[in-house]
Biopython code that builds the backbone (N, CA, C, O; Angstrom):
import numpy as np
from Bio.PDB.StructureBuilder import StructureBuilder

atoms = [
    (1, "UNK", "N", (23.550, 11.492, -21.093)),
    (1, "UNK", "CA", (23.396, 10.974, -19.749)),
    (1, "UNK", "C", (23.824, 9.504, -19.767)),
    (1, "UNK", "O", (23.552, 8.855, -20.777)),
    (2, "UNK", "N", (24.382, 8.992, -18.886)),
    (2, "UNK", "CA", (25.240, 7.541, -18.558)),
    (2, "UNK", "C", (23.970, 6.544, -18.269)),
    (2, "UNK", "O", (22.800, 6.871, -18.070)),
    (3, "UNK", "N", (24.278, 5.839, -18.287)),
    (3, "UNK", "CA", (22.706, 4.465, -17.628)),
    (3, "UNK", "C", (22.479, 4.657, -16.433)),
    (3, "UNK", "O", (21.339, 4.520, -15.989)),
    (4, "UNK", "N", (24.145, 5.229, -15.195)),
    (4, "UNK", "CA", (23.764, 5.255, -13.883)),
    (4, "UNK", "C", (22.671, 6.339, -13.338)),
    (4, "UNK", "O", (21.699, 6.287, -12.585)),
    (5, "UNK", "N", (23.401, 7.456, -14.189)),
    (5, "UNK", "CA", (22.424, 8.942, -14.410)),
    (5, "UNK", "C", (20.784, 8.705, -14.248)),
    (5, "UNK", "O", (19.956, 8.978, -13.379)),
    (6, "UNK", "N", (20.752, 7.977, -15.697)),
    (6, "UNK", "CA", (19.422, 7.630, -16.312)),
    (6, "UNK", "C", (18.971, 6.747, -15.259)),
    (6, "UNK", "O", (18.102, 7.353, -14.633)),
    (7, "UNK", "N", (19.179, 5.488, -14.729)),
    (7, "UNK", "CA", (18.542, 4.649, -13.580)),
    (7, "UNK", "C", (18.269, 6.029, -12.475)),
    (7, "UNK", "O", (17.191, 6.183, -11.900)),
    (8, "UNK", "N", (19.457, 6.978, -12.309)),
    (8, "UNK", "CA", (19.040, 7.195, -10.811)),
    (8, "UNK", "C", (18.149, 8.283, -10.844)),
    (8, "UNK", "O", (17.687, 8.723, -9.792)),
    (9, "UNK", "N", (17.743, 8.951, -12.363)),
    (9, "UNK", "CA", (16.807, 10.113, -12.495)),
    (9, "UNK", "C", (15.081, 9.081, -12.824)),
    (9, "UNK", "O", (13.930, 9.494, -12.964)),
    (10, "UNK", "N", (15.484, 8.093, -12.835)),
    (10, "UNK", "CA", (14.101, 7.182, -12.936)),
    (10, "UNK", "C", (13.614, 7.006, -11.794)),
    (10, "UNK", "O", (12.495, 7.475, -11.585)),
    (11, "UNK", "N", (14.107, 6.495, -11.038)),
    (11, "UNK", "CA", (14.163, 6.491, -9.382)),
    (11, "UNK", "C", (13.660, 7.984, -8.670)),
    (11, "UNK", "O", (12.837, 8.141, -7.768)),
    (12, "UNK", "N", (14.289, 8.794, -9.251)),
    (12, "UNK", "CA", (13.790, 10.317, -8.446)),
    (12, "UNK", "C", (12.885, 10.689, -9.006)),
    (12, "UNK", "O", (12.256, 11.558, -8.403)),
    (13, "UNK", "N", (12.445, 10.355, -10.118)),
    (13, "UNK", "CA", (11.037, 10.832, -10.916)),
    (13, "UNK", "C", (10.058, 9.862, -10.830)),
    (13, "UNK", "O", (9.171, 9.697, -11.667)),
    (14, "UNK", "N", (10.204, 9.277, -9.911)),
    (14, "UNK", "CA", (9.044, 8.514, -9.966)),
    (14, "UNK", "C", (8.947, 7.701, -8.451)),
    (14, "UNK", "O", (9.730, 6.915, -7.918)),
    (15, "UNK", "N", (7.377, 8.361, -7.924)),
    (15, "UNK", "CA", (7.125, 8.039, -6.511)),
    (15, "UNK", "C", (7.372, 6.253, -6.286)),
    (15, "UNK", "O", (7.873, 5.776, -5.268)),
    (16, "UNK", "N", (6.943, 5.524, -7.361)),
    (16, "UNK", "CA", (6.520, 4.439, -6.940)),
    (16, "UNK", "C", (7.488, 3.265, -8.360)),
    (16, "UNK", "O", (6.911, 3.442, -9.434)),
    (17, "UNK", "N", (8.396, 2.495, -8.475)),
    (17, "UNK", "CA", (9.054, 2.379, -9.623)),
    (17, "UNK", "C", (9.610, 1.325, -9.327)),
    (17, "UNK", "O", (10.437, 1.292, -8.416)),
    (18, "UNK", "N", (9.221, 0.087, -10.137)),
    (18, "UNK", "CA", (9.296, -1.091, -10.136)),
    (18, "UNK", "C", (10.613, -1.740, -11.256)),
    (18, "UNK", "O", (10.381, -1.545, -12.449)),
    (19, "UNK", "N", (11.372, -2.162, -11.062)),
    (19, "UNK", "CA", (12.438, -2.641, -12.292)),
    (19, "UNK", "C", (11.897, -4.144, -12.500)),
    (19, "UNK", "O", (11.696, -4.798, -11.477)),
    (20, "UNK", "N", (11.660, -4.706, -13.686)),
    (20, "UNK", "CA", (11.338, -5.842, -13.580)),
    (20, "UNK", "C", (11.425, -6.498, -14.839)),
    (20, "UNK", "O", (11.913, -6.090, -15.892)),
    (21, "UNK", "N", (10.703, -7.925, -14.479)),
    (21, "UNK", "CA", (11.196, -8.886, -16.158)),
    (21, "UNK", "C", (9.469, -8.743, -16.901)),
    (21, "UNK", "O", (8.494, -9.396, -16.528)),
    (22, "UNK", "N", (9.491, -7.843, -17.865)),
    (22, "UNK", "CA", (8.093, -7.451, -18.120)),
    (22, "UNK", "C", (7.832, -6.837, -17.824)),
    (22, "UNK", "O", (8.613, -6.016, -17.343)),
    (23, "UNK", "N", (6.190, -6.593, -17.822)),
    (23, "UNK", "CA", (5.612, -4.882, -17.165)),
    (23, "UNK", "C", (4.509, -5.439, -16.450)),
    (23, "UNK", "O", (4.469, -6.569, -15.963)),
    (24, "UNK", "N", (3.307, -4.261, -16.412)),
    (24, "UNK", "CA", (2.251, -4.552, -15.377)),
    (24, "UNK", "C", (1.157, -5.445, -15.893)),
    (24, "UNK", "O", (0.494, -6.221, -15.205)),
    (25, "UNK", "N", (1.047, -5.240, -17.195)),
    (25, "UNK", "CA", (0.600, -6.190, -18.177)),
    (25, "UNK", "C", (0.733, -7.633, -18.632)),
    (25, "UNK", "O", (-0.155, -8.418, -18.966)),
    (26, "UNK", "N", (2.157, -7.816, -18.562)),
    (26, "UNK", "CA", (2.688, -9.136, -18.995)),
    (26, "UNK", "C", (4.207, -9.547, -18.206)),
    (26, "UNK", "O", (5.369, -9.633, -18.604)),
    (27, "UNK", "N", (3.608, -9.721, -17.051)),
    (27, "UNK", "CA", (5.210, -10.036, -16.110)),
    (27, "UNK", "C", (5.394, -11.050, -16.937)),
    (27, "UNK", "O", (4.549, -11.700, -17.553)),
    (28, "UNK", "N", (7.199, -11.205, -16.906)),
    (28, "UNK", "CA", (7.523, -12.657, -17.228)),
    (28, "UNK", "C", (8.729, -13.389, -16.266)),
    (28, "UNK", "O", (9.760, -14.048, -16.402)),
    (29, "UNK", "N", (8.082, -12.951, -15.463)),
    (29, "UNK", "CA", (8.809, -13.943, -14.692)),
    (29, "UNK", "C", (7.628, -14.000, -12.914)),
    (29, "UNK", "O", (6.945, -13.091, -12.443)),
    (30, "UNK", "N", (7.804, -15.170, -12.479)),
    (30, "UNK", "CA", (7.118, -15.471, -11.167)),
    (30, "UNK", "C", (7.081, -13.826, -10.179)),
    (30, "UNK", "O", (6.135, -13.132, -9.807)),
    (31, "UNK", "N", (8.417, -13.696, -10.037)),
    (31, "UNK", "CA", (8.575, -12.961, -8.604)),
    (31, "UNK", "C", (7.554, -11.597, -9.247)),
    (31, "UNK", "O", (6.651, -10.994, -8.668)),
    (32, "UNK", "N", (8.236, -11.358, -11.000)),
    (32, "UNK", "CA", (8.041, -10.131, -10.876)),
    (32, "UNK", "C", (5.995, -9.851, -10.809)),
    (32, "UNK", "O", (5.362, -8.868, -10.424)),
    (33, "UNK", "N", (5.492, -11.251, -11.391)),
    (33, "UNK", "CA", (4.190, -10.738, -11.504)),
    (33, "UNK", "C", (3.368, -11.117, -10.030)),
    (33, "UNK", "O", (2.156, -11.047, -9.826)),
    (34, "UNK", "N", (4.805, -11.677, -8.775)),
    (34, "UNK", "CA", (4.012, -11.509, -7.575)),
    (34, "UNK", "C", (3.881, -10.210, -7.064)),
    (34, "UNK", "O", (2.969, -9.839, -6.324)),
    (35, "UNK", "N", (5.034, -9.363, -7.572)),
    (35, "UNK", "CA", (5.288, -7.701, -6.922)),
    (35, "UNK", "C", (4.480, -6.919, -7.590)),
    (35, "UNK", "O", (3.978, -5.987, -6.962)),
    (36, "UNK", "N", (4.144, -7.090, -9.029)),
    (36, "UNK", "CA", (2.636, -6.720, -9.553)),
    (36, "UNK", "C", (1.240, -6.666, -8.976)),
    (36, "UNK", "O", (0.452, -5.731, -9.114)),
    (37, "UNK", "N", (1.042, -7.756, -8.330)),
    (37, "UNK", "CA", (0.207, -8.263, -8.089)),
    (37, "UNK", "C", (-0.037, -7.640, -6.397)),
    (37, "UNK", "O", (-1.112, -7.370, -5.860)),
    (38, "UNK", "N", (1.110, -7.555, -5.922)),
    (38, "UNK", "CA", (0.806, -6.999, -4.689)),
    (38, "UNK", "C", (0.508, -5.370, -4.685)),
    (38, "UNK", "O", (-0.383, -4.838, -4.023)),
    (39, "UNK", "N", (1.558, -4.597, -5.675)),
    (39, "UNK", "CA", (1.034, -3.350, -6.021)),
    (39, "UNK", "C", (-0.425, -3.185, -6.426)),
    (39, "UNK", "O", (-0.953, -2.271, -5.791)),
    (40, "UNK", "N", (-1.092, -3.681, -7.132)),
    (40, "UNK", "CA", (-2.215, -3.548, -7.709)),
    (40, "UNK", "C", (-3.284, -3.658, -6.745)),
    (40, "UNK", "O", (-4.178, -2.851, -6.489)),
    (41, "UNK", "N", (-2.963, -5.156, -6.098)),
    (41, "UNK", "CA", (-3.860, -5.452, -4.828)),
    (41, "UNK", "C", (-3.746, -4.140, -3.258)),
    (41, "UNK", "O", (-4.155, -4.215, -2.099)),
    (42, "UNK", "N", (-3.301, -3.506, -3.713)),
    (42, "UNK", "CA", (-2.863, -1.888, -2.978)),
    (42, "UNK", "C", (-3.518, -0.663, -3.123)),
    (42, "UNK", "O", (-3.740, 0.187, -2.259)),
    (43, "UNK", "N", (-3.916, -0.667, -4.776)),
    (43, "UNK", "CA", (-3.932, 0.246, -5.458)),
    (43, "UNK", "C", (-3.351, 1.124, -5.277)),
    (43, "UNK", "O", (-3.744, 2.095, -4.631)),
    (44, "UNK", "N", (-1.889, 0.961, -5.985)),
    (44, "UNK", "CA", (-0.862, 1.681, -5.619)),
    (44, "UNK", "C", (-0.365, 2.196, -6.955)),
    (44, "UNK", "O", (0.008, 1.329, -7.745)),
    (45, "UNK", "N", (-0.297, 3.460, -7.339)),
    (45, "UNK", "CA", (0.050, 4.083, -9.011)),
    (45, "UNK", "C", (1.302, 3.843, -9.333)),
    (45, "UNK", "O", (2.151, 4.702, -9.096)),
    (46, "UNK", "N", (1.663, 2.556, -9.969)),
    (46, "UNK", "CA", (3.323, 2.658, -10.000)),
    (46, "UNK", "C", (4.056, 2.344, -11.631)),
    (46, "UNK", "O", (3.492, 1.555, -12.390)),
    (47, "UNK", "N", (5.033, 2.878, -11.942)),
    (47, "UNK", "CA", (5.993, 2.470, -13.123)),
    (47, "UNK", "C", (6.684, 1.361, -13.371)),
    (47, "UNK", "O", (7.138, 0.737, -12.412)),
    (48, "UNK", "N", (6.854, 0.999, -14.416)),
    (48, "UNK", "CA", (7.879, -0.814, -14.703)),
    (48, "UNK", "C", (8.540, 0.035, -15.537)),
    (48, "UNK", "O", (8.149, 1.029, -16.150)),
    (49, "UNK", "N", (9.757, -0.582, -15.457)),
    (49, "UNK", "CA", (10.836, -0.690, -16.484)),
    (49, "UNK", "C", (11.020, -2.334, -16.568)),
    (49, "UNK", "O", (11.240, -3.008, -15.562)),
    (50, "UNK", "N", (10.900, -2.892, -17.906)),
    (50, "UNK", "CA", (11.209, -3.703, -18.270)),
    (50, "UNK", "C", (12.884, -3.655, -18.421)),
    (50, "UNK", "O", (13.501, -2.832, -19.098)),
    (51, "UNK", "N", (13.528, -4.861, -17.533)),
    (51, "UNK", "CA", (14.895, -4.878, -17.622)),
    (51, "UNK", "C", (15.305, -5.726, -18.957)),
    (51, "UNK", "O", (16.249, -5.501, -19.714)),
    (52, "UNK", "N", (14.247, -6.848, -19.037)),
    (52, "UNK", "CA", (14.719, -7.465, -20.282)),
    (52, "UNK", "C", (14.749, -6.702, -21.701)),
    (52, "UNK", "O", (15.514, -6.949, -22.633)),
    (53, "UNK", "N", (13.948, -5.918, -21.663)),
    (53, "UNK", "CA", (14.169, -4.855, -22.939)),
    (53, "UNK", "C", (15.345, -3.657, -22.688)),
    (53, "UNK", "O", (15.297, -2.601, -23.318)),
    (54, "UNK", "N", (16.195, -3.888, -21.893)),
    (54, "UNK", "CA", (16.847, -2.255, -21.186)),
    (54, "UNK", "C", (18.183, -2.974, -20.814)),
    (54, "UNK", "O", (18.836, -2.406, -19.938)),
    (55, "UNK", "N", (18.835, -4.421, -21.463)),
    (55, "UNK", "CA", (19.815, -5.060, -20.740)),
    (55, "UNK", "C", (21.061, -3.996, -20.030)),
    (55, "UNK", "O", (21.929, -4.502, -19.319)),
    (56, "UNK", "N", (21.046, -2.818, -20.243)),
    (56, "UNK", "CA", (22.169, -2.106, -19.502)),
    (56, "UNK", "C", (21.542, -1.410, -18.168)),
    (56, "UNK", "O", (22.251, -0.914, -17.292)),
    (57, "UNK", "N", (20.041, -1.442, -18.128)),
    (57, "UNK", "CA", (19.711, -1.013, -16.616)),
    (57, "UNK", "C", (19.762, -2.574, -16.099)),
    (57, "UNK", "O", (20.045, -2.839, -14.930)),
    (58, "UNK", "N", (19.576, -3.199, -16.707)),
    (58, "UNK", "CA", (19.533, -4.811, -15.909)),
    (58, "UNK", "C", (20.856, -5.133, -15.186)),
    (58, "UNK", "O", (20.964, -5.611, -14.057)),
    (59, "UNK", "N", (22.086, -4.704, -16.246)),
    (59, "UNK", "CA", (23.204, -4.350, -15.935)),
    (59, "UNK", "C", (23.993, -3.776, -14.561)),
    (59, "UNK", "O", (24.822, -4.252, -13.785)),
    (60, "UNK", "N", (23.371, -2.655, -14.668)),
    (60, "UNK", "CA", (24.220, -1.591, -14.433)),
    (60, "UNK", "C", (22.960, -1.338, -12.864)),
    (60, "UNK", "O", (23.427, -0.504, -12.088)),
    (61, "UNK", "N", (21.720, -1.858, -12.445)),
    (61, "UNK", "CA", (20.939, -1.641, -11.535)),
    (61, "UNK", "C", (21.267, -1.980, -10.055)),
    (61, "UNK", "O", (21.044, -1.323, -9.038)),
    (62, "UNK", "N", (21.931, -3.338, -10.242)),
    (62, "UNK", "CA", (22.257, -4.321, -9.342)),
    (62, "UNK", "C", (23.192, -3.570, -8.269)),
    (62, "UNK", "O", (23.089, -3.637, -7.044)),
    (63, "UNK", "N", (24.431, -2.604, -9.263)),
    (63, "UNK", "CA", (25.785, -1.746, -8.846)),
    (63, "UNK", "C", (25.125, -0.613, -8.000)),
    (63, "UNK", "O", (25.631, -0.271, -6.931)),
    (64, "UNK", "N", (24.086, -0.082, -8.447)),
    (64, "UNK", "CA", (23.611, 1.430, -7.736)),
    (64, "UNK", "C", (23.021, 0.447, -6.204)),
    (64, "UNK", "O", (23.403, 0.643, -5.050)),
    (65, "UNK", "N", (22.212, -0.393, -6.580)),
    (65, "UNK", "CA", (21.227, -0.585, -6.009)),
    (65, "UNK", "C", (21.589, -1.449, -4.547)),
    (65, "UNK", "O", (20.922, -1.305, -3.522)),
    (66, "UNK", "N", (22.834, -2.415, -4.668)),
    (66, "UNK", "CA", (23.057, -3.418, -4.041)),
    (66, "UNK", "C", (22.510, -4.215, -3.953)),
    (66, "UNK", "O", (22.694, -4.676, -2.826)),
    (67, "UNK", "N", (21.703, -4.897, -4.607)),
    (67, "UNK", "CA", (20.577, -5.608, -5.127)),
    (67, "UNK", "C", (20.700, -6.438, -6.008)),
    (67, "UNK", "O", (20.549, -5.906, -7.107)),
    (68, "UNK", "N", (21.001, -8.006, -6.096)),
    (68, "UNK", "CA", (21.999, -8.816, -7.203)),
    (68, "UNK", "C", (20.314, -9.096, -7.918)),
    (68, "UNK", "O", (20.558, -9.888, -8.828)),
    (69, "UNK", "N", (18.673, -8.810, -7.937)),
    (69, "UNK", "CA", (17.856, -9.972, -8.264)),
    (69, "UNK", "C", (16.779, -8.632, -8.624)),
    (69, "UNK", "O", (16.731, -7.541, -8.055)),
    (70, "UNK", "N", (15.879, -9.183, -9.875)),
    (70, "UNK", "CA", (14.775, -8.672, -10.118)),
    (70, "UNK", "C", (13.651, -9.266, -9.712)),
    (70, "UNK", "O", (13.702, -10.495, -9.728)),
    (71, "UNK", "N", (12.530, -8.723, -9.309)),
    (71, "UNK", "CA", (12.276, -7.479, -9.670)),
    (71, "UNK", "C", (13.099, -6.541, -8.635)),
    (71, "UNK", "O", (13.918, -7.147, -7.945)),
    (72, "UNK", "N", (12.992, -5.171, -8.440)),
    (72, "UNK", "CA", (13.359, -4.152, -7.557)),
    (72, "UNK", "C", (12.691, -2.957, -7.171)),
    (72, "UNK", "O", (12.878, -2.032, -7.960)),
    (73, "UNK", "N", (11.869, -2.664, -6.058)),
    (73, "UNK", "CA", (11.231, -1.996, -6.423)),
    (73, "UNK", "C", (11.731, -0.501, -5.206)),
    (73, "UNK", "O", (12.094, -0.428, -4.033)),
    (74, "UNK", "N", (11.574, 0.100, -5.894)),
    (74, "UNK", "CA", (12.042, 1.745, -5.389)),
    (74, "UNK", "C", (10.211, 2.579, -4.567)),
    (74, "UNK", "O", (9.107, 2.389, -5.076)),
    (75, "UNK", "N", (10.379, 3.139, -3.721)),
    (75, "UNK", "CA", (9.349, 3.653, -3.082)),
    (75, "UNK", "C", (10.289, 5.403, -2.345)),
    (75, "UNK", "O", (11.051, 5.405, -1.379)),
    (76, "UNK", "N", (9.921, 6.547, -3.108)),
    (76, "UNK", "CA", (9.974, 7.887, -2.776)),
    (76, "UNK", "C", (11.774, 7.174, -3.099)),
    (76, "UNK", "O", (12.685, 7.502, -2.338)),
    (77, "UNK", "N", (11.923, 6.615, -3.796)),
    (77, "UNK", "CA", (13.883, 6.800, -3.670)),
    (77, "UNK", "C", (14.414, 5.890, -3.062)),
    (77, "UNK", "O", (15.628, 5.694, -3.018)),
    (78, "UNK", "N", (13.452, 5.148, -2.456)),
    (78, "UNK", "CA", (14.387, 3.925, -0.734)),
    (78, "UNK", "C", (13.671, 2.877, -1.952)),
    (78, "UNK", "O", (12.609, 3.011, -2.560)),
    (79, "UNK", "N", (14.658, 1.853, -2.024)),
    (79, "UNK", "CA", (15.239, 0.429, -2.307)),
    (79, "UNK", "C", (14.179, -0.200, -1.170)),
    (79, "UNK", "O", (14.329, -0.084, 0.047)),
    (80, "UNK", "N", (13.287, -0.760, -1.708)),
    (80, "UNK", "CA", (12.124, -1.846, -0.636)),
    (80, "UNK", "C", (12.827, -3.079, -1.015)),
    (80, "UNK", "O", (13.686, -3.427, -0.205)),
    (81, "UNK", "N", (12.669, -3.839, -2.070)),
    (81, "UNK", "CA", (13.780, -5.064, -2.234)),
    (81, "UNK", "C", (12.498, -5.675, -3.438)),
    (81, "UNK", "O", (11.470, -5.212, -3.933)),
    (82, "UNK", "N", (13.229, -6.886, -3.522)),
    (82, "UNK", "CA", (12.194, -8.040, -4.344)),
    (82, "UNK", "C", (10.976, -8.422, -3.812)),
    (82, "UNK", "O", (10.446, -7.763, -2.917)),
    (83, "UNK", "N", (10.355, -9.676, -4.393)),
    (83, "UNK", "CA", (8.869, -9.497, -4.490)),
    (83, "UNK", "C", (8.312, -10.002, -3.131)),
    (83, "UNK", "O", (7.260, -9.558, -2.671)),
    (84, "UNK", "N", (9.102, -11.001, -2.472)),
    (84, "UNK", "CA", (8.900, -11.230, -0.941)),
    (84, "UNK", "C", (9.469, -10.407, 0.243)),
    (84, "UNK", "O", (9.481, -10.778, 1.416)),
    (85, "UNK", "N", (9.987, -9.108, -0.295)),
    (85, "UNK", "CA", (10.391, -8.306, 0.611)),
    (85, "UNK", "C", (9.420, -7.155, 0.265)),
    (85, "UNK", "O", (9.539, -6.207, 1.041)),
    (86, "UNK", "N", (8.378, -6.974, -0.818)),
    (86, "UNK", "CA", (7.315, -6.622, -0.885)),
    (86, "UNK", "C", (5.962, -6.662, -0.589)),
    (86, "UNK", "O", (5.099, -5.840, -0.281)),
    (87, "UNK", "N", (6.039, -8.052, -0.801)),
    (87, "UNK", "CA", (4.783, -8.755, -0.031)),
    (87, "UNK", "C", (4.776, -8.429, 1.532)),
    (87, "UNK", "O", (3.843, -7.805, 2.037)),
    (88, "UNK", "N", (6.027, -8.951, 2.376)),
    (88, "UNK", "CA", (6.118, -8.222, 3.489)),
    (88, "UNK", "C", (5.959, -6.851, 4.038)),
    (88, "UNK", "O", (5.505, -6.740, 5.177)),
    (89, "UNK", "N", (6.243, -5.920, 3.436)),
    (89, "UNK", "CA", (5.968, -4.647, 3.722)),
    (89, "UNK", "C", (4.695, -4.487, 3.666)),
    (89, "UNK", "O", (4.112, -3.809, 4.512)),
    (90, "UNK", "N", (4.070, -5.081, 2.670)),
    (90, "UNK", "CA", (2.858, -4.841, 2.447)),
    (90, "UNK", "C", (2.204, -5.155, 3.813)),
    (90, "UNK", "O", (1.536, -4.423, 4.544)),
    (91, "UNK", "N", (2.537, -6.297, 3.939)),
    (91, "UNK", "CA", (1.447, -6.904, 5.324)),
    (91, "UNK", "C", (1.813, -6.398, 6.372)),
    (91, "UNK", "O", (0.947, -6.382, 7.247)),
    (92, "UNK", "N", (3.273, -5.753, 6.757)),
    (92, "UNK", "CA", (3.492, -4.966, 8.067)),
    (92, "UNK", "C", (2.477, -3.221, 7.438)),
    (92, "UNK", "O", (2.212, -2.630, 8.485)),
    (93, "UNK", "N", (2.076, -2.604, 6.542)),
    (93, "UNK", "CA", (1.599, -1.409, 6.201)),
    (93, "UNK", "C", (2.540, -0.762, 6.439)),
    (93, "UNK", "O", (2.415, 0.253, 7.124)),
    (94, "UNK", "N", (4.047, -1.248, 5.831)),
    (94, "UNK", "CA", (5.212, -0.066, 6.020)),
    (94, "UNK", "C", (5.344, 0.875, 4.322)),
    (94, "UNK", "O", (5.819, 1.966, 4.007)),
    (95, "UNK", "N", (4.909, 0.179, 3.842)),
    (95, "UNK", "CA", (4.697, 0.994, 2.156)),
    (95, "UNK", "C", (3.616, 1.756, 2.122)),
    (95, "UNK", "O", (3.730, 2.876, 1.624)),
    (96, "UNK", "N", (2.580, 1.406, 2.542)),
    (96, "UNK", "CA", (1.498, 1.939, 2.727)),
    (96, "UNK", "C", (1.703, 3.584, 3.460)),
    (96, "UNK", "O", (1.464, 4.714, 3.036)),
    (97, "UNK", "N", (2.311, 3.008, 4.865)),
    (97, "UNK", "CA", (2.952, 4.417, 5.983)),
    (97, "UNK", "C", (3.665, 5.222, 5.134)),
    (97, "UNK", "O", (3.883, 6.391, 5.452)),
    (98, "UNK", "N", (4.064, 4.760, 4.089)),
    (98, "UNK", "CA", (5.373, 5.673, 3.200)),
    (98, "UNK", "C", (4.548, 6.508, 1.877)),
    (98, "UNK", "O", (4.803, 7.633, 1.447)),
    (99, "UNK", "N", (3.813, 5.841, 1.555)),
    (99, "UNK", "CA", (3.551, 6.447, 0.825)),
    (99, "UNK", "C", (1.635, 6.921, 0.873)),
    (99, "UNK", "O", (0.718, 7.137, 0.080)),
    (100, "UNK", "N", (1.973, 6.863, 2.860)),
    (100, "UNK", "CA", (0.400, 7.821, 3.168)),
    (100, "UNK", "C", (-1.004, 7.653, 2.459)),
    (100, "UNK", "O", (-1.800, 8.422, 1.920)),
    (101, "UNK", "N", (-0.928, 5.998, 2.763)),
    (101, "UNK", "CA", (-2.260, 5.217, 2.225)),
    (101, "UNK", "C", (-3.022, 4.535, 3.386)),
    (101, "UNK", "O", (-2.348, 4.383, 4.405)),
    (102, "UNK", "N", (-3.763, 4.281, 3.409)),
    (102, "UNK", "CA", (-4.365, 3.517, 4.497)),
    (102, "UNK", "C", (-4.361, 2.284, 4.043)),
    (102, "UNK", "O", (-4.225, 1.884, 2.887)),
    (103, "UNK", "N", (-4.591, 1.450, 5.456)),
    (103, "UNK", "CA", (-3.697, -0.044, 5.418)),
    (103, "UNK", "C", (-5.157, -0.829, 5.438)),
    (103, "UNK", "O", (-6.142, -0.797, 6.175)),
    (104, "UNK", "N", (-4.831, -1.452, 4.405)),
    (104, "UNK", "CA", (-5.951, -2.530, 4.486)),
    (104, "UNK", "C", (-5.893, -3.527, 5.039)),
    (104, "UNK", "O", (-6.853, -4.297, 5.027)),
]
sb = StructureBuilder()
sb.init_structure("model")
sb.init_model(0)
sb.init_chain("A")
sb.init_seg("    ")
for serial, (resi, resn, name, xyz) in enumerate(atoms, 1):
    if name == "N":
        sb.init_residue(resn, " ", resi, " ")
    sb.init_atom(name, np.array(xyz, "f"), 0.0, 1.0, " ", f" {name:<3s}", serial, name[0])
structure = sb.get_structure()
């Protein structure tokens, strides 16, 4: 399987799927442990791929995705965006509506 393959069967296997610098544990970078932080503050069940350990999805993510910046986060397959285009959704309850949670 190719990296594009592999990114886009990560994406379909997984409801909730975060690309980022670090994981849920140890972001390393600002944005990504604000998009952490907003998932969690959700309680929302979601996956990291660490891009810095994966430099060819870091690569090769940006091309599928249209998306030049990490983190990235995927919801049922739809591209939500980085960590202030997360935070936003959050506060409109459009992630929430998507993935049939109630809005706090």
């Amino acid at each position: 399987m190719n990296v594009q393959d592999n990114i886009k069967k990560l994406i379909a296997d997984n409801e909730v799927i975060l690309f980022m610098k670090g994981n849920k544990q140890i972001p390393q970078c600002g944005f990504s442990a604000q998009a952490v932080f907003s998932l969690m503050e959700n309680n929302v069940d979601f996956t990291t791929v660490n891009v810095l350990e994966k430099p060819e999805i870091r690569q090769e993510l940006p091309l599928i995705s249209n998306w030049p910046t990490f983190p990235q986060l995927f919801v049922k397959g739809e591209l939500i965006g980085g960590s202030d285009i997360i935070i936003e959704e959050f506060k409109s309850g459009n992630i929430q509506k998507m993935l049939n949670k109630e809005i706090k």
